[in-house]
MOPAC internal coordinates of N, CA, C and O (Angstrom, degrees):
PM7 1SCF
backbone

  N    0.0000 0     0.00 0     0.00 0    0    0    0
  C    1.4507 1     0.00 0     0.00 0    1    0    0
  C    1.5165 1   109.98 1     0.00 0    2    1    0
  O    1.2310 1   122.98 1   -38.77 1    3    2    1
  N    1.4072 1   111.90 1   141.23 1    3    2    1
  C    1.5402 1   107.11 1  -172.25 1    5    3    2
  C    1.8253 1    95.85 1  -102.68 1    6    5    3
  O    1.2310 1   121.14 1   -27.96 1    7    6    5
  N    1.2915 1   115.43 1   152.04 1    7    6    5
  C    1.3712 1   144.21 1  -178.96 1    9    7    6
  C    1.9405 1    97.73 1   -50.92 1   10    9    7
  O    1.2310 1   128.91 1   -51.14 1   11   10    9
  N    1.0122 1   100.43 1   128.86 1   11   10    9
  C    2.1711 1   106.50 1   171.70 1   13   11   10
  C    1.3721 1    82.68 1   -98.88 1   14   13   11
  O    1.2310 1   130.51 1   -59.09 1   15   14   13
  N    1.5853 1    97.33 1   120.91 1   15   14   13
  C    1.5114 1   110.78 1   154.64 1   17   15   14
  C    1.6190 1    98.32 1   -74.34 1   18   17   15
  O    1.2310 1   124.60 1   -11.82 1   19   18   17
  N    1.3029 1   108.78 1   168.18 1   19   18   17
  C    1.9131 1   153.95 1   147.38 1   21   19   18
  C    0.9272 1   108.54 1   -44.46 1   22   21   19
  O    1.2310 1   122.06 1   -68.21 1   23   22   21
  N    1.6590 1   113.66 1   111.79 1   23   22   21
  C    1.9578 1    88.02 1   170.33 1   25   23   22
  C    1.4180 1   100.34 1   -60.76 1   26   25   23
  O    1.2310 1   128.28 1    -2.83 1   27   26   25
  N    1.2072 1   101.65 1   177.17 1   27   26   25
  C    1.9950 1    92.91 1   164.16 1   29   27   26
  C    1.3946 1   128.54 1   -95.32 1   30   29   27
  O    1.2310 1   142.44 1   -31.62 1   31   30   29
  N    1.4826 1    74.03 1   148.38 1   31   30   29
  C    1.8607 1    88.14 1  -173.64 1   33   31   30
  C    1.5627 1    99.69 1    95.51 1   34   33   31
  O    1.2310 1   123.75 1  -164.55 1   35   34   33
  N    1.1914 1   110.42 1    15.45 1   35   34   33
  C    1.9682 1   119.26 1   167.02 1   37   35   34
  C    1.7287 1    98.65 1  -127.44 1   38   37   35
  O    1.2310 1   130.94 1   -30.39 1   39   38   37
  N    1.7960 1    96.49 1   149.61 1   39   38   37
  C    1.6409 1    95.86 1   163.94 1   41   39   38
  C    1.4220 1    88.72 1  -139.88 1   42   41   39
  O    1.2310 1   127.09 1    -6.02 1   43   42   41
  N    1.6424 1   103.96 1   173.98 1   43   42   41
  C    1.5478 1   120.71 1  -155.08 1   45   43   42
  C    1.7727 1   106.58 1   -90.27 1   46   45   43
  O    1.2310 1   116.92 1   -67.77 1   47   46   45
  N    1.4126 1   123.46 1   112.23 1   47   46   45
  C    0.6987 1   143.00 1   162.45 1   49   47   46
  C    1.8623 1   129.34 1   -47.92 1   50   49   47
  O    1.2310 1   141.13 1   116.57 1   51   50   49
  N    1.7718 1    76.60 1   -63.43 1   51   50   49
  C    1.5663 1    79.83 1  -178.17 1   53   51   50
  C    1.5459 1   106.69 1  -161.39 1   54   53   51
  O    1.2310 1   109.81 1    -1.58 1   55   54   53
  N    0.9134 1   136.72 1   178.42 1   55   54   53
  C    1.4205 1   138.91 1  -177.08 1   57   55   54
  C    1.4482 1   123.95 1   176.47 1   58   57   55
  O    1.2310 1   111.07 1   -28.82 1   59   58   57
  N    1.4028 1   134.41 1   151.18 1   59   58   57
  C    1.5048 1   145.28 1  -176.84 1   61   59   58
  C    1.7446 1   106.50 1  -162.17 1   62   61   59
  O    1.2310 1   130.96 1   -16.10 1   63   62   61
  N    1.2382 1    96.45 1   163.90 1   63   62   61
  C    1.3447 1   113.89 1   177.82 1   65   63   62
  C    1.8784 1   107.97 1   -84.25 1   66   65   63
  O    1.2310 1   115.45 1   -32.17 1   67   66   65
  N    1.2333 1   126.23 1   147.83 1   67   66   65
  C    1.1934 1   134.80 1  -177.61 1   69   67   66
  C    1.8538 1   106.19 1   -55.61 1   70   69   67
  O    1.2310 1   120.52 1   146.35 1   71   70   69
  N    0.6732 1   116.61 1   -33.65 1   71   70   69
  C    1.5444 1   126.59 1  -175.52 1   73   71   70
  C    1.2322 1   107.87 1   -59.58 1   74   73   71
  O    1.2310 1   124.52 1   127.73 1   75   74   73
  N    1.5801 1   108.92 1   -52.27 1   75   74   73
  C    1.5216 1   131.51 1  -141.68 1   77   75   74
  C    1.8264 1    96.72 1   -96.84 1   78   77   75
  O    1.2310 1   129.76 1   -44.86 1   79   78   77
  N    1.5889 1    98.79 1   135.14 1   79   78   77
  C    1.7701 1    83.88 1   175.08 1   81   79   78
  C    1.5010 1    98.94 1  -115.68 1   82   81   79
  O    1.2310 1   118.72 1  -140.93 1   83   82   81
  N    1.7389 1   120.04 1    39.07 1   83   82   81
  C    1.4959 1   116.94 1   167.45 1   85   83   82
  C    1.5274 1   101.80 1   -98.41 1   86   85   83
  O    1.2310 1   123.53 1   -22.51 1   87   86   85
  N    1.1392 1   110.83 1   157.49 1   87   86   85
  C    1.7656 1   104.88 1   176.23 1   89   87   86
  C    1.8865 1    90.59 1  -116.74 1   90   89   87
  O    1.2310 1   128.82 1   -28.10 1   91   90   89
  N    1.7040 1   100.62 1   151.90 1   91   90   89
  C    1.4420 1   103.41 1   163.65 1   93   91   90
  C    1.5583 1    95.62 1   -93.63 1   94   93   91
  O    1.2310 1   125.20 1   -27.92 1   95   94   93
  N    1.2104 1   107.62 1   152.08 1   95   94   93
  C    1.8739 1   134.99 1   169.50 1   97   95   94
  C    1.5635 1   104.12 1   -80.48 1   98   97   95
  O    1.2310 1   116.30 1   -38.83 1   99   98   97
  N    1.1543 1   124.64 1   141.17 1   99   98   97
  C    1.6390 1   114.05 1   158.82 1  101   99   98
  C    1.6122 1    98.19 1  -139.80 1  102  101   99
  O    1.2310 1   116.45 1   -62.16 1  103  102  101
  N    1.1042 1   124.36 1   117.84 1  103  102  101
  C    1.3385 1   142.01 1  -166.30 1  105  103  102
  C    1.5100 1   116.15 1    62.11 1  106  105  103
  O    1.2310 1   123.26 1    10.52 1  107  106  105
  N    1.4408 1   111.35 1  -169.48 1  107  106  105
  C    1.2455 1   102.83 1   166.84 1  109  107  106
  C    1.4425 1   133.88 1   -80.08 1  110  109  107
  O    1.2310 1   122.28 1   -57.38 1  111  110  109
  N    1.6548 1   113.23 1   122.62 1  111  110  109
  C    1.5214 1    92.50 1   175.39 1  113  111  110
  C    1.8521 1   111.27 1  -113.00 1  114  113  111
  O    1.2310 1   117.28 1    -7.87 1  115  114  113
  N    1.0092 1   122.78 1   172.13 1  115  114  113
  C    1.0837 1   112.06 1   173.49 1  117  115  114
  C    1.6729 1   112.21 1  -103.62 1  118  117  115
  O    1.2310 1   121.11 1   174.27 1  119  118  117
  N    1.2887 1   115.48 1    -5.73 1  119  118  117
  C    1.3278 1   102.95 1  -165.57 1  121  119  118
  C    1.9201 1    94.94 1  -115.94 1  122  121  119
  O    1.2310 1   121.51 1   -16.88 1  123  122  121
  N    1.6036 1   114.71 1   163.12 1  123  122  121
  C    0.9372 1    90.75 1   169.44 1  125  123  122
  C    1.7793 1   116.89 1  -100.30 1  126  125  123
  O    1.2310 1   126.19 1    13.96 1  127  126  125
  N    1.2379 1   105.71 1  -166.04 1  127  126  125
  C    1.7606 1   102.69 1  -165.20 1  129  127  126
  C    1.3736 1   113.25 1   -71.79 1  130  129  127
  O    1.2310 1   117.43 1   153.88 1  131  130  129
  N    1.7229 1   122.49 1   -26.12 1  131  130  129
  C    1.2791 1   128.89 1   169.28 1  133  131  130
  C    1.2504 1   125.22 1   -68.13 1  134  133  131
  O    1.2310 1   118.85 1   160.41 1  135  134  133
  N    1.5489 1   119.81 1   -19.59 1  135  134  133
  C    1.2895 1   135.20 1   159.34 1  137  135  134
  C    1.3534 1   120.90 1   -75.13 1  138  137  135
  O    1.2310 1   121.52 1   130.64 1  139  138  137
  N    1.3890 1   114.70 1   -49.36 1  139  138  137
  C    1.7790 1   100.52 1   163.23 1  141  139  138
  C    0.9432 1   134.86 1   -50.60 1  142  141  139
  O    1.2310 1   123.96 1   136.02 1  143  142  141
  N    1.9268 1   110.01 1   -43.98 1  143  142  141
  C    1.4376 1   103.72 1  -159.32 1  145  143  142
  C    1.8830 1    94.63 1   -77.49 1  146  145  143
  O    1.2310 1   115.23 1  -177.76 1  147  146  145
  N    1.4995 1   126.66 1     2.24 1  147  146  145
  C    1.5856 1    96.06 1  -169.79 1  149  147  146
  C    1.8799 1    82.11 1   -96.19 1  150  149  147
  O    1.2310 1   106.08 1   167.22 1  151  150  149
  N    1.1457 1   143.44 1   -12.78 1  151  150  149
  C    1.0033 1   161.38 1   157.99 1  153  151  150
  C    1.5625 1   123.83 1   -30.49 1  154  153  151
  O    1.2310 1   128.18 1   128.88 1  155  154  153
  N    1.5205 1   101.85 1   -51.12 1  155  154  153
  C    1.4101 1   135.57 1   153.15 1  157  155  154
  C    1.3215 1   118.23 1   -23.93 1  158  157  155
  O    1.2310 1   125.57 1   113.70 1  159  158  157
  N    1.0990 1   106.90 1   -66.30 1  159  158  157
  C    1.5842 1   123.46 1  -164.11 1  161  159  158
  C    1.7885 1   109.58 1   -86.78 1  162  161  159
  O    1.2310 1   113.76 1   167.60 1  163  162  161
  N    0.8715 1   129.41 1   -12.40 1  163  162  161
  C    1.4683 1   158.41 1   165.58 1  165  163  162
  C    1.5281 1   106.79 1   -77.38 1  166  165  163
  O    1.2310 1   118.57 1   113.75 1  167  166  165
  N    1.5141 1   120.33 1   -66.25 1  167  166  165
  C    1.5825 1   125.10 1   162.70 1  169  167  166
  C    1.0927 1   130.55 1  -137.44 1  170  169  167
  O    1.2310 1   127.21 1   -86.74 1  171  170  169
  N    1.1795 1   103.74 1    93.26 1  171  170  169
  C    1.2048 1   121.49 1  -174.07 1  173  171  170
  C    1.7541 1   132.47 1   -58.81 1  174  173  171
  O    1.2310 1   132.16 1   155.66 1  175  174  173
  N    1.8009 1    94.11 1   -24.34 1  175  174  173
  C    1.3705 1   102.13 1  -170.04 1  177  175  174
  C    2.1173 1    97.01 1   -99.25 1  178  177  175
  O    1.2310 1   130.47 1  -156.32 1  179  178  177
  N    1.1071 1    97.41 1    23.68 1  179  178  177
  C    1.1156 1   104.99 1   168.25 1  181  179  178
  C    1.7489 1   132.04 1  -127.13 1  182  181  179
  O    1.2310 1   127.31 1   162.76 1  183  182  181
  N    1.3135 1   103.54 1   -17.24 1  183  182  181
  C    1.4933 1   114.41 1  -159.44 1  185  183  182
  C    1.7472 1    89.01 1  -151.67 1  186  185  183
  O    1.2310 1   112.94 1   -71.42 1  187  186  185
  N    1.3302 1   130.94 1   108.58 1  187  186  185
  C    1.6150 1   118.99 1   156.68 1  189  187  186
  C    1.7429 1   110.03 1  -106.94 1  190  189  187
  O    1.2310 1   122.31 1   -21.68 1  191  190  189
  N    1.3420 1   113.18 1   158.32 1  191  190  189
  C    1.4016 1   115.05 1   166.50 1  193  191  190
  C    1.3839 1    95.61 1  -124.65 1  194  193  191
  O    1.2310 1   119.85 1   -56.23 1  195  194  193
  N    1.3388 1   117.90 1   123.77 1  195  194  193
  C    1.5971 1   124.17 1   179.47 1  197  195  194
  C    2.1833 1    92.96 1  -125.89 1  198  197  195
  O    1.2310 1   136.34 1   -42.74 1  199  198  197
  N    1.4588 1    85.96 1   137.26 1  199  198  197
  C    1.6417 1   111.74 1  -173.61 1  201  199  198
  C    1.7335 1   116.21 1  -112.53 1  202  201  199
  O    1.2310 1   127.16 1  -102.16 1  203  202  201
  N    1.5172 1   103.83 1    77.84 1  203  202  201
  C    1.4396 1    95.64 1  -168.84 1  205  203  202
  C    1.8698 1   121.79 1  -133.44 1  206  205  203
  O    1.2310 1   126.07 1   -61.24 1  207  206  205
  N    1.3124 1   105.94 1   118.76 1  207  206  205
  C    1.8662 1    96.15 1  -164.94 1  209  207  206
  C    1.2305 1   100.76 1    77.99 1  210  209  207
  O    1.2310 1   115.84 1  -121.16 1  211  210  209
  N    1.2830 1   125.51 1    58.84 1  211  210  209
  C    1.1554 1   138.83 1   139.71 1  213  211  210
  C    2.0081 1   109.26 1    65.23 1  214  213  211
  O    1.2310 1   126.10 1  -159.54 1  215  214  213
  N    1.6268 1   105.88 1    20.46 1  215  214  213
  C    1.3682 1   107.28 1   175.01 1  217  215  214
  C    1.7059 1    95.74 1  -137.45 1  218  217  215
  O    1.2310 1   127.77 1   -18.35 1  219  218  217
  N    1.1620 1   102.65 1   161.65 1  219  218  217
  C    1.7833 1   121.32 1   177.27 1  221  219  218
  C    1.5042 1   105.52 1  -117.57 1  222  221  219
  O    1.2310 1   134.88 1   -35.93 1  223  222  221
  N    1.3270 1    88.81 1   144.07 1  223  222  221
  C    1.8094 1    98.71 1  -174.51 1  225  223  222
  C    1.4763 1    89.09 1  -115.75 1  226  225  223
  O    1.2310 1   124.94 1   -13.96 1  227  226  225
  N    1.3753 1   108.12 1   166.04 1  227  226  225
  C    1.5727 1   122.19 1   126.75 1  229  227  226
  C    1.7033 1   129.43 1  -150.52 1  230  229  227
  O    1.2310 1   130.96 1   -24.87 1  231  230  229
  N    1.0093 1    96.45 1   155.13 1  231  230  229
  C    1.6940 1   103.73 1  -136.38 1  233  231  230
  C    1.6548 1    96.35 1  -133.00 1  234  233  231
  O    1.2310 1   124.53 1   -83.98 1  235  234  233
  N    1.1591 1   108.92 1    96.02 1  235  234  233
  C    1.7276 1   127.01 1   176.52 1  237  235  234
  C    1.7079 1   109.85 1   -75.06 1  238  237  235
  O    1.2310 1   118.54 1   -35.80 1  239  238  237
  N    1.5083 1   120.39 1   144.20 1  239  238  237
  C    1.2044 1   105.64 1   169.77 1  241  239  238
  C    1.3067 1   120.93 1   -77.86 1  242  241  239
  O    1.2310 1   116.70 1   -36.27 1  243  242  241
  N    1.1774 1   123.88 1   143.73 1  243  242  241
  C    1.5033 1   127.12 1   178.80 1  245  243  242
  C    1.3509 1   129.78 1   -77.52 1  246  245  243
  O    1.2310 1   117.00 1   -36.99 1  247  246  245
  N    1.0244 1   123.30 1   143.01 1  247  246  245
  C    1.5929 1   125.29 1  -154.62 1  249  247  246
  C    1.4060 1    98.16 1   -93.56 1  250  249  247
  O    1.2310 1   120.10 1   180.00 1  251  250  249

């Protein structure tokens, strides 16, 4: 599987494989991942969840 870049001006929040219903953490977040992604769809130019090669990202904008 190849690496999902960031769009830019996003960094990686969190991520798992499609299979898997654990998410990995990458830094601190405060929210959890079920809360972003409905979050997502509300603001988009702030929070994306992109689903690609069989893993899910989510990808916060960076401060």
């Amino acid at each position: 599987m190849s690496a999902i870049k960031p769009p830019h001006g996003f960094k990686l929040a969190y991520a798992r494989d499609l299979k898997s219903s654990e998410w990995a953490k990458f830094g601190t977040q405060a929210r959890a991942p079920e809360f972003l992604k409905q979050c997502a769809y509300a603001d988009p130019n702030n929070i994306r969840v992109i689903e690609r090669d069989g893993r899910e990202c989510i990808f916060v904008r960076a401060k």
